[in-house]
N, C-alpha and C positions, 0 to 999 in steps of 0.2 A: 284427218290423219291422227290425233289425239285420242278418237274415242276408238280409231282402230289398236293405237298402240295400248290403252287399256284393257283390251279385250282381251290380248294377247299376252300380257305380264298376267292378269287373273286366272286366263289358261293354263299359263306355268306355273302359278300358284298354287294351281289345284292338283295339277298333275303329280308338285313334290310331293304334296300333304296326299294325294292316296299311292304314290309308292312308299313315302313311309310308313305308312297303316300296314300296308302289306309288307313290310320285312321282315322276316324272322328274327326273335331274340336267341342269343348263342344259349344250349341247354348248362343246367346250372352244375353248378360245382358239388360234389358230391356233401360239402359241409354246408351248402344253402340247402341242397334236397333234405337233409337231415332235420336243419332247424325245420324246413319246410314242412315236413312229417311229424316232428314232436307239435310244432302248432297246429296242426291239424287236428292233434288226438287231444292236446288242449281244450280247444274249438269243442269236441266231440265232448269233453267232459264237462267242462261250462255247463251243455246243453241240458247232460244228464241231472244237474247239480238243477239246475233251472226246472226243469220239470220235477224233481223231487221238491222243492220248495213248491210249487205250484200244487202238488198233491197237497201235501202237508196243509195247504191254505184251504182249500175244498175242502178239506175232512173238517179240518173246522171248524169252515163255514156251515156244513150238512150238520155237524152235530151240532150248532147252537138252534140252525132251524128248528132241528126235531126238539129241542128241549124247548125253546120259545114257542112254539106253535101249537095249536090243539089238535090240527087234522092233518099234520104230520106222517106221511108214512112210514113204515118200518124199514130200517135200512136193508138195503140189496147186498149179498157178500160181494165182496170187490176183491180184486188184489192190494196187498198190503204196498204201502211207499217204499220202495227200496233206494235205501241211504246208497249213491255212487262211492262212499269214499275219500281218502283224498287224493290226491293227483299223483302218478304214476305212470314213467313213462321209459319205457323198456327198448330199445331200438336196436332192430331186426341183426341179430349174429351177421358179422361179412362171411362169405365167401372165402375157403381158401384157395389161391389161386390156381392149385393142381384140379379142386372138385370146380372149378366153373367155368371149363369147357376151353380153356384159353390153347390148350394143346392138342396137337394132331389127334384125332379117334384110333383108339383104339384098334390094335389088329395089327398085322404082319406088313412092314412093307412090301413093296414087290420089286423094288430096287433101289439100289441106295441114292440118297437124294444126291452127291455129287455126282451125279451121271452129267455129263453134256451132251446127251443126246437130244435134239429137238423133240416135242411129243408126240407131234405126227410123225416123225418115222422111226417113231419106239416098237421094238418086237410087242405083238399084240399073243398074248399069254392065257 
């Protein structure tokens, strides 16, 4: 009887732990999407900033080979390191609320909205 009633508390164990794997988190607040965006473009420049130092260390490292070494070959034209910068981060103009669609479309109505007609036995025009 024991090893049945363990079976069956580890059962429901499991079953909380994957419906809460599966629950949705509520979407974020428009000032966490924001931070969420600016560090992302952060994120983005870091990376730039990183690979430009990484160029900058190749080059070099290529031009001491060539100067240290006798059978060195001649350098290949490459693209230059292009410097990212410093951080800049500009976040997307809002919407004003008349241009983003939050009002009825456009065009003529066809009657006016306090009608109390039902819709199915509205004159069909």
């Amino acid at each position: 009887m024991t090893s049945l009633f363990k079976t069956s508390l580890m059962a429901l164990c499991a079953a909380c732990v994957c419906s809460a794997a599966v629950a949705k988190l509520p979407a974020p607040s428009p000032e966490a999407a924001e931070k969420a965006a600016e560090a992302a473009a952060k994120t983005a420049w870091a990376g730039k900033v990183d690979n430009y130092k990484l160029c900058q260390a190749q080059d070099k490292v290529a031009a001491h080979y060539r100067k240290t070494s006798k059978d060195a070959k001649p350098a290949v034209a490459t693209a230059a390191c292009t410097d990212p910068g410093p951080f800049a981060y500009t976040p997307p103009a809002a919407k004003p609320l008349e241009s983003s669609g939050a009002h009825s479309p456009p065009g003529t109505a066809s009657s006016p909205p306090s009608t109390n007609m039902p819709a199915a036995s509205a004159p069909k025009s």
